[in-house]
Backbone as CSV, one residue per row, in Angstrom:
resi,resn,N_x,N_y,N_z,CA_x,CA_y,CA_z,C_x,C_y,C_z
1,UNK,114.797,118.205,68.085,113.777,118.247,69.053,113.495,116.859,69.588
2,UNK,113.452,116.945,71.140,113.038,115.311,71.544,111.608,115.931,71.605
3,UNK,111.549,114.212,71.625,109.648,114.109,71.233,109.713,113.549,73.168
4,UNK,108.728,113.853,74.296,108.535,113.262,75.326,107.638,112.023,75.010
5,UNK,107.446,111.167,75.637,106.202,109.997,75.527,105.122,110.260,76.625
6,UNK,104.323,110.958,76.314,103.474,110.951,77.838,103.084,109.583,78.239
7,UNK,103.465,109.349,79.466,102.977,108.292,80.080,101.718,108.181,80.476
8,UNK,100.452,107.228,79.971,99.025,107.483,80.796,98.823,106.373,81.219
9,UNK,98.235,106.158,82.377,97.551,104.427,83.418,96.513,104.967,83.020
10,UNK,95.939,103.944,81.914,94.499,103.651,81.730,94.138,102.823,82.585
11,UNK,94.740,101.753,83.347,94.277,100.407,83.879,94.699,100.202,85.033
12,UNK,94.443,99.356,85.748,94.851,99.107,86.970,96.354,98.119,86.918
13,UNK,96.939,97.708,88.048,98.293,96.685,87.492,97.681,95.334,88.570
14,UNK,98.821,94.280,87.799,98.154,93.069,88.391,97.617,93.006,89.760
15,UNK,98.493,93.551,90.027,98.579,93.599,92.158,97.429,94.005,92.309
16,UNK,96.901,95.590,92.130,95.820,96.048,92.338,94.568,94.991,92.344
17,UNK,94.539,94.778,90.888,93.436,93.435,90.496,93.575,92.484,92.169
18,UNK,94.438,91.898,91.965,94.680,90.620,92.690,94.211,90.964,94.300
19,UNK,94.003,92.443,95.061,93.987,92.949,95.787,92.667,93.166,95.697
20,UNK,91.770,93.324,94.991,90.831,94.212,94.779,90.087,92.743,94.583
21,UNK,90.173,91.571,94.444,89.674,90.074,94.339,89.665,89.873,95.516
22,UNK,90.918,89.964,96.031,90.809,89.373,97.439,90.160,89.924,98.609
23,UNK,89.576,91.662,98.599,88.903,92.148,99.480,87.351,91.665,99.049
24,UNK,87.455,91.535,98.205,85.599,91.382,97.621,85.224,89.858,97.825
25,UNK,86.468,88.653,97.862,86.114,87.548,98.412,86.060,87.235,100.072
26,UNK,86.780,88.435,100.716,86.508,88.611,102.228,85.222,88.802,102.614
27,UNK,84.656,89.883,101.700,83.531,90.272,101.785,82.613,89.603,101.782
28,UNK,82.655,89.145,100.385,81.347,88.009,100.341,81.545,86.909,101.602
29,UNK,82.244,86.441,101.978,82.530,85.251,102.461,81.595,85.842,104.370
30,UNK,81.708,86.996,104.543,81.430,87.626,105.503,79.755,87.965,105.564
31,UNK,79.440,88.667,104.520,77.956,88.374,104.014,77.725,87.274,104.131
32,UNK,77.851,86.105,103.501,77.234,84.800,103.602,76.861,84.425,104.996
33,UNK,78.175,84.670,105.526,78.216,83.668,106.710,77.000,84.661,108.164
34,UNK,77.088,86.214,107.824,76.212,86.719,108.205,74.557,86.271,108.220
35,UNK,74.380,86.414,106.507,73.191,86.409,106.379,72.853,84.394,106.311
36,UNK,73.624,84.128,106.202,73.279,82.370,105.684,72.253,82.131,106.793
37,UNK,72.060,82.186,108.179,71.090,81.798,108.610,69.614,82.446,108.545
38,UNK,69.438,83.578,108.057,68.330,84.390,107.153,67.495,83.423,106.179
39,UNK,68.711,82.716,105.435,68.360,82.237,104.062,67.672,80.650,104.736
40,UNK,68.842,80.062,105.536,68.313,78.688,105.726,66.917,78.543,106.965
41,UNK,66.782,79.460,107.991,65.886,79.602,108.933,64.689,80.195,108.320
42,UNK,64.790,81.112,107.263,63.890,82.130,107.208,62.212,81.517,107.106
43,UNK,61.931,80.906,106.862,60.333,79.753,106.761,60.516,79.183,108.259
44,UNK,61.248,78.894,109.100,61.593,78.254,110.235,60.203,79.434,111.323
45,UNK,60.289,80.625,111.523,59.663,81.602,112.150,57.952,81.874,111.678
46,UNK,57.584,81.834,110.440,56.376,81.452,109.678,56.109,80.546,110.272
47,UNK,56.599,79.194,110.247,56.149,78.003,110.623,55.428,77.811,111.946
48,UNK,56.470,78.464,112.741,56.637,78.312,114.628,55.222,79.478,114.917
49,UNK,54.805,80.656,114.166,53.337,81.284,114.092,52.949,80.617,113.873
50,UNK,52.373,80.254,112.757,51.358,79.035,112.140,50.863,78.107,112.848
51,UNK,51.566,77.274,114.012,51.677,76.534,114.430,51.088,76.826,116.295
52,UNK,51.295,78.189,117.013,51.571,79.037,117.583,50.001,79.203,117.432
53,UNK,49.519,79.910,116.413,48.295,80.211,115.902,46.988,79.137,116.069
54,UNK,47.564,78.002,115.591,46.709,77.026,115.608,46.763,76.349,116.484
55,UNK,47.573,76.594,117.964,47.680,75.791,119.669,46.330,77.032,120.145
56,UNK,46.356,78.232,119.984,45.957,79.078,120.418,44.332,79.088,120.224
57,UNK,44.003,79.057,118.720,42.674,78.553,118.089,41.860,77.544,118.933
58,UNK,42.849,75.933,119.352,42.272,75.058,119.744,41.678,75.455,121.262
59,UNK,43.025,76.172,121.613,42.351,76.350,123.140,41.112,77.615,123.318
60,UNK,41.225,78.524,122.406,40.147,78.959,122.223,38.468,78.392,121.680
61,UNK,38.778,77.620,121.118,37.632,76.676,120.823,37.185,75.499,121.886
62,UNK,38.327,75.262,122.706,38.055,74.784,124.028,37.519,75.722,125.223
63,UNK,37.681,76.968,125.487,37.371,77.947,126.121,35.416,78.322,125.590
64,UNK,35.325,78.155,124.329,33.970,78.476,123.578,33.018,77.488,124.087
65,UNK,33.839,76.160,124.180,33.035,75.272,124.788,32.664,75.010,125.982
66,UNK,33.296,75.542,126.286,33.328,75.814,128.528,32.395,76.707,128.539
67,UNK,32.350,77.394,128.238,31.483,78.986,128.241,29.698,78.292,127.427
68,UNK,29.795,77.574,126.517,28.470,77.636,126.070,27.720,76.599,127.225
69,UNK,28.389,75.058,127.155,27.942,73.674,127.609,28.174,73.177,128.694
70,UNK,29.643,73.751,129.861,29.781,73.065,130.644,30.727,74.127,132.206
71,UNK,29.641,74.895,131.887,30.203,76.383,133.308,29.853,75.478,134.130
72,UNK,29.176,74.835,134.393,28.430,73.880,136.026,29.229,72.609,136.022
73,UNK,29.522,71.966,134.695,29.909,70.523,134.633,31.021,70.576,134.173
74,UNK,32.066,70.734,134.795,33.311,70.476,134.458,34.068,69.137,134.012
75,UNK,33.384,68.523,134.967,33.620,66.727,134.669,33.558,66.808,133.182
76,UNK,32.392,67.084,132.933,31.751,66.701,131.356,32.738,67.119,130.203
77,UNK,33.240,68.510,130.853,34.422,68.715,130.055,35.853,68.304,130.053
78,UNK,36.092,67.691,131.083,37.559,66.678,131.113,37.182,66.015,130.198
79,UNK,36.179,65.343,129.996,35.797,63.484,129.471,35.765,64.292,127.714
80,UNK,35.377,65.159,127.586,35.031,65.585,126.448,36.781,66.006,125.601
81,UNK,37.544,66.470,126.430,38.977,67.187,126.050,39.351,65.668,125.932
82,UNK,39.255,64.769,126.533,40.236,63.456,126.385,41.266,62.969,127.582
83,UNK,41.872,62.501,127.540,43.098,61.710,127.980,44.560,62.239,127.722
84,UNK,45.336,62.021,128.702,46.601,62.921,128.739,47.451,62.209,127.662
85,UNK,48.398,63.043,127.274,49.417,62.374,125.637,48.737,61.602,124.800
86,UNK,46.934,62.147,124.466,46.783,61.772,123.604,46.656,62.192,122.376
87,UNK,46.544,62.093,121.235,46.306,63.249,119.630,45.075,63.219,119.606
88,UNK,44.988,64.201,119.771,42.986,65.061,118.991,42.999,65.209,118.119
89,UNK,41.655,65.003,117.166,41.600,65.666,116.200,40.325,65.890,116.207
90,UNK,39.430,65.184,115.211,38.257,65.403,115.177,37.333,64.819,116.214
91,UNK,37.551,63.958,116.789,36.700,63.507,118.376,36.092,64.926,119.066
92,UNK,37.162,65.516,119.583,36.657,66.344,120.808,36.188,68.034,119.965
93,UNK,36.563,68.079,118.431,35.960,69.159,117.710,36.754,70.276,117.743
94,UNK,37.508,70.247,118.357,38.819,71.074,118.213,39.811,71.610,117.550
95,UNK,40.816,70.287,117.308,41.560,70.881,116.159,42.391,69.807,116.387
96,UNK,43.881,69.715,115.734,44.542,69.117,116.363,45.636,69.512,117.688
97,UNK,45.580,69.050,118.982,46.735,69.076,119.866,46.893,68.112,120.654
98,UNK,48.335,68.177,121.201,48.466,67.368,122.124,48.398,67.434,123.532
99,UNK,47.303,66.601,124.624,47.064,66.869,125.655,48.098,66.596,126.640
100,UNK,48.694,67.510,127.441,49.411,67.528,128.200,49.155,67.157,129.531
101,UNK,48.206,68.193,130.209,47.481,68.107,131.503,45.985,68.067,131.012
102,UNK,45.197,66.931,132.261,43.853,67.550,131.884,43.056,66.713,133.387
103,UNK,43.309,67.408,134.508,43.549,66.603,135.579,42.673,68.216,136.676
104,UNK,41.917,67.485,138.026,41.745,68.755,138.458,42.918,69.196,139.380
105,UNK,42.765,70.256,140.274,43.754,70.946,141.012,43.074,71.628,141.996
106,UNK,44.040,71.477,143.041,43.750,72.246,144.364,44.767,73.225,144.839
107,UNK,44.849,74.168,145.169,45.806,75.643,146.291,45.452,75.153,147.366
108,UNK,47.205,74.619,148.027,46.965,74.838,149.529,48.217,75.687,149.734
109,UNK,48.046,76.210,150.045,48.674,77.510,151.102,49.621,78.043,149.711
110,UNK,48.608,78.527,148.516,49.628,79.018,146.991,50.247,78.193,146.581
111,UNK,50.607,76.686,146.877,51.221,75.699,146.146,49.996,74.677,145.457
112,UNK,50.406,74.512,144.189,49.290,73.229,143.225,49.405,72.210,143.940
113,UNK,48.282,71.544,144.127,48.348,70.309,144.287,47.439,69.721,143.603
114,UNK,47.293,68.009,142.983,46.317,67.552,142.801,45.122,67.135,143.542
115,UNK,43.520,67.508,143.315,42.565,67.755,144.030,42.583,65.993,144.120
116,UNK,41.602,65.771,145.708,41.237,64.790,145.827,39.601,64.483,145.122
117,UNK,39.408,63.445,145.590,38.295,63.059,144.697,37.232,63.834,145.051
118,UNK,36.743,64.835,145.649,35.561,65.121,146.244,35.847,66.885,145.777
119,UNK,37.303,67.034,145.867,37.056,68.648,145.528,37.522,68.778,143.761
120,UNK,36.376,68.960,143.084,36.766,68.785,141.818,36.148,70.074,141.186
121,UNK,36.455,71.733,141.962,36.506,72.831,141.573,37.048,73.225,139.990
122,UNK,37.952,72.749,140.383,39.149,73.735,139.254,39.620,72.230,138.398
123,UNK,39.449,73.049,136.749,40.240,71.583,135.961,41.156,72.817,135.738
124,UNK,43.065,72.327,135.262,43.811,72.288,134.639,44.358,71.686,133.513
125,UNK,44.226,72.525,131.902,44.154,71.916,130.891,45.618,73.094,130.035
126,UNK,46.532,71.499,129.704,47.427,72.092,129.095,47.891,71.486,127.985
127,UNK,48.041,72.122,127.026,48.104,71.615,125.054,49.556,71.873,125.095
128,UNK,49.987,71.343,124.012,51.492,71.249,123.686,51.324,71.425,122.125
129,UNK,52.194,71.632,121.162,52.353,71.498,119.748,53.379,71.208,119.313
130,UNK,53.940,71.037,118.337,54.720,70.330,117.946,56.113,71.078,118.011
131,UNK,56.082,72.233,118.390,57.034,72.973,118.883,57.664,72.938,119.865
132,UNK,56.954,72.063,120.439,57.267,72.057,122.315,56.691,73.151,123.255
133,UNK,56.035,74.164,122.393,55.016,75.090,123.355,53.930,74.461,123.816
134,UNK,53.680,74.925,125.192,52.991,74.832,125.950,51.693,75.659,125.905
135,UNK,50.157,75.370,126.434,49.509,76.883,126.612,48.418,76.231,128.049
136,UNK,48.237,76.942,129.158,47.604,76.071,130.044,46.878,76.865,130.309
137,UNK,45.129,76.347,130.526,44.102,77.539,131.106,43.388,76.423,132.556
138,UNK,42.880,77.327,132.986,42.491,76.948,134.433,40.442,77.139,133.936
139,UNK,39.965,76.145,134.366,38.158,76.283,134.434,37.883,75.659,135.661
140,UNK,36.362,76.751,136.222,36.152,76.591,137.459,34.618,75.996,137.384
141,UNK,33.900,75.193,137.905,33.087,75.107,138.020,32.209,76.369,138.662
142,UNK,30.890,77.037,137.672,30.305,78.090,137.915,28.383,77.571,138.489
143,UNK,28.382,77.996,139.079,26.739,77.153,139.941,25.872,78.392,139.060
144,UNK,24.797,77.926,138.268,23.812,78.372,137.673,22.773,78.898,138.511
């Protein structure tokens, strides 16, 4: 009587292995390069709110102040916001930003222009942050 040997593959063979390494290092390498800017940016977007948040605050706290102290006197409120490219902080009660515009303005025929000395209606006030955003509001002198 012959005896047969059953043959059984418990295991995989080298190739397989070596195949089965090399798709899973494609992989990863593909993930990374996907997600890697997730990992290195991800606080980058938090920040740019935060920041976003607190341009927004100031000019709202500049808006609070127009509205309580100076609807008639606008002047009062240029002199009070400051000087253009300069840093605020605690002087004008605000917060910190940087003044961009803070100058009045005139419409002639829908184009800005800067007002002359006598028509000093409208101020234009514009903050910057360290982002390079911008935020600009317009105040009108209001007669009591």
């Amino acid at each position: 009587m012959k005896r047969f040997a059953i043959q059984r593959n418990d295991g995989f063979t080298l190739i397989e292995v070596i195949l089965i390494i090399v798709v899973a290092s494609i992989m990863a390498v593909m993930m990374f390069t996907y997600s890697n800017t997730s990992f290195t940016k991800g606080s980058w977007s938090l920040t740019q709110a935060k920041k976003t948040y607190a341009q927004q605050k100031v000019m709202e706290n500049i808006l609070a102040d127009y509205n309580l102290s100076y609807k008639s006197n606008i002047v009062g409120l240029q002199t009070k916001i400051g000087n253009t490219a300069s840093q605020q902080d605690p002087p004008a009660g605000y917060g910190p930003y940087t003044l961009v515009d803070n100058y009045f303005i005139a419409f002639n025929n829908g184009a800005e222009t800067a007002a002359n000395s006598t028509d000093k209606n409208i101020l234009k006030v514009t903050i910057q942050n360290d982002h390079g955003e911008t935020l600009s509001m317009l105040f009108t002198n209001i007669a009591q």
